[in-house]
C-alpha positions in Angstrom: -20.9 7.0 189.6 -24.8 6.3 189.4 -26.9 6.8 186.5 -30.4 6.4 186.2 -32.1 5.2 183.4 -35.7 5.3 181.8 -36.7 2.8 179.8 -40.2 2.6 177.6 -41.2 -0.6 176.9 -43.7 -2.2 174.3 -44.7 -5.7 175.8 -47.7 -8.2 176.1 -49.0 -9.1 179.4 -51.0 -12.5 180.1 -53.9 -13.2 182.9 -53.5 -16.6 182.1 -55.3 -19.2 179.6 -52.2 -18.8 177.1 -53.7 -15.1 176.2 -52.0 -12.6 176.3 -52.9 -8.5 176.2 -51.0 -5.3 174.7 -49.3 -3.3 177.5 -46.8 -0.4 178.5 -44.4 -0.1 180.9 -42.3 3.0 182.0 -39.3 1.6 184.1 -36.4 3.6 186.1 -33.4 1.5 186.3 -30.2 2.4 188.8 -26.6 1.8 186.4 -23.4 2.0 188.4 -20.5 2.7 185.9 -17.7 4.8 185.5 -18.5 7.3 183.3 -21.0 8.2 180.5 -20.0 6.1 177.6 -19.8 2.9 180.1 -23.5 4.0 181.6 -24.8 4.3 178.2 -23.4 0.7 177.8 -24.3 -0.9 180.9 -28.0 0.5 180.0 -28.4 -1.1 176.6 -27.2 -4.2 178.1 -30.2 -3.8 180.5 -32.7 -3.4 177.5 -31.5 -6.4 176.1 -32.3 -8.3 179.3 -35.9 -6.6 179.3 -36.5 -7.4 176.0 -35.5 -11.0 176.5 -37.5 -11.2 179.3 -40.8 -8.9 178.9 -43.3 -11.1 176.8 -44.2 -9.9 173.0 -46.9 -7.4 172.6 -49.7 -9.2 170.6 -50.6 -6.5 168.7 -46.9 -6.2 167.2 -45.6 -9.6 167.5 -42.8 -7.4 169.1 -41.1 -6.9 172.8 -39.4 -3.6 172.1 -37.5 -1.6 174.8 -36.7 2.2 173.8 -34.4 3.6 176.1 -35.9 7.2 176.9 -33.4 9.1 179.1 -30.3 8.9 180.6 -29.5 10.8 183.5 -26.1 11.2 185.3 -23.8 13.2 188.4 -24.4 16.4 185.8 -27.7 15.8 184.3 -28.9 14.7 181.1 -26.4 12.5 178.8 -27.3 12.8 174.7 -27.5 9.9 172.7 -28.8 8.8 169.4 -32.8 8.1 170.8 -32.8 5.6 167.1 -30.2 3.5 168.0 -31.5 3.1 171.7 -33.8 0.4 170.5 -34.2 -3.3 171.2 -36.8 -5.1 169.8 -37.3 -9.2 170.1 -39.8 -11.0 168.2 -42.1 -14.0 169.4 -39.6 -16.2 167.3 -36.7 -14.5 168.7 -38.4 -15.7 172.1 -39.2 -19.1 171.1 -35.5 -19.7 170.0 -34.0 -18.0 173.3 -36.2 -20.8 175.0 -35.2 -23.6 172.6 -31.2 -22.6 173.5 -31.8 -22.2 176.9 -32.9 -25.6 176.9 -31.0 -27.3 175.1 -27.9 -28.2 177.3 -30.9 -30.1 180.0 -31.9 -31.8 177.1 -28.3 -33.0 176.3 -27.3 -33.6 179.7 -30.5 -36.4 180.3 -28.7 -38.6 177.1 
């Protein structure tokens, strides 16, 4: 079945120079699953991937992705709107980085 998701997300945006800006972004996101409990899933697992991959709002020192509605085949689904929340810090990013990494850096020994 498809689901479609809305996702608010708190971010930082840069124009280059190494600055970066507060911004918003309201984003609709397709999930394919196979019922409700698995689209609810398959959409946190997508606000993890913004999270990791939106840059941190200055502002905040925060990346946080609420997940705002999620609608299937019979409408609305309910969920707990507090627990819909991912947040990443900028050291949270810096580390992602520093793992990601790290198996080029071994592999060049």
């Amino acid at each position: 079945m498809e689901y479609l998701a809305i996702f608010d997300i708190d971010c930082g945006v840069s124009h280059g120079f190494g600055l970066k800006a507060p911004d918003h972004e309201r984003i609709d996101e397709k999930i394919i699953a196979d019922g409700p409990q698995v689209a609810y899933q398959n959409a946190m697992v997508q606000a993890e991937k913004f999270a990791d991959d939106y840059l941190s709002n200055p502002a905040t020192g925060l990346t946080t992705v609420k997940l705002v509605s999620l609608i299937g085949p019979e409408g609305a689904l309910s969920f707990d709107a507090a627990k819909s929340v991912v947040k990443r810090s900028m050291l949270d990013h810096f580390i992602a980085t520093l793992l990601a990494a790290s198996p080029a850096i071994k592999n060049e020994d």
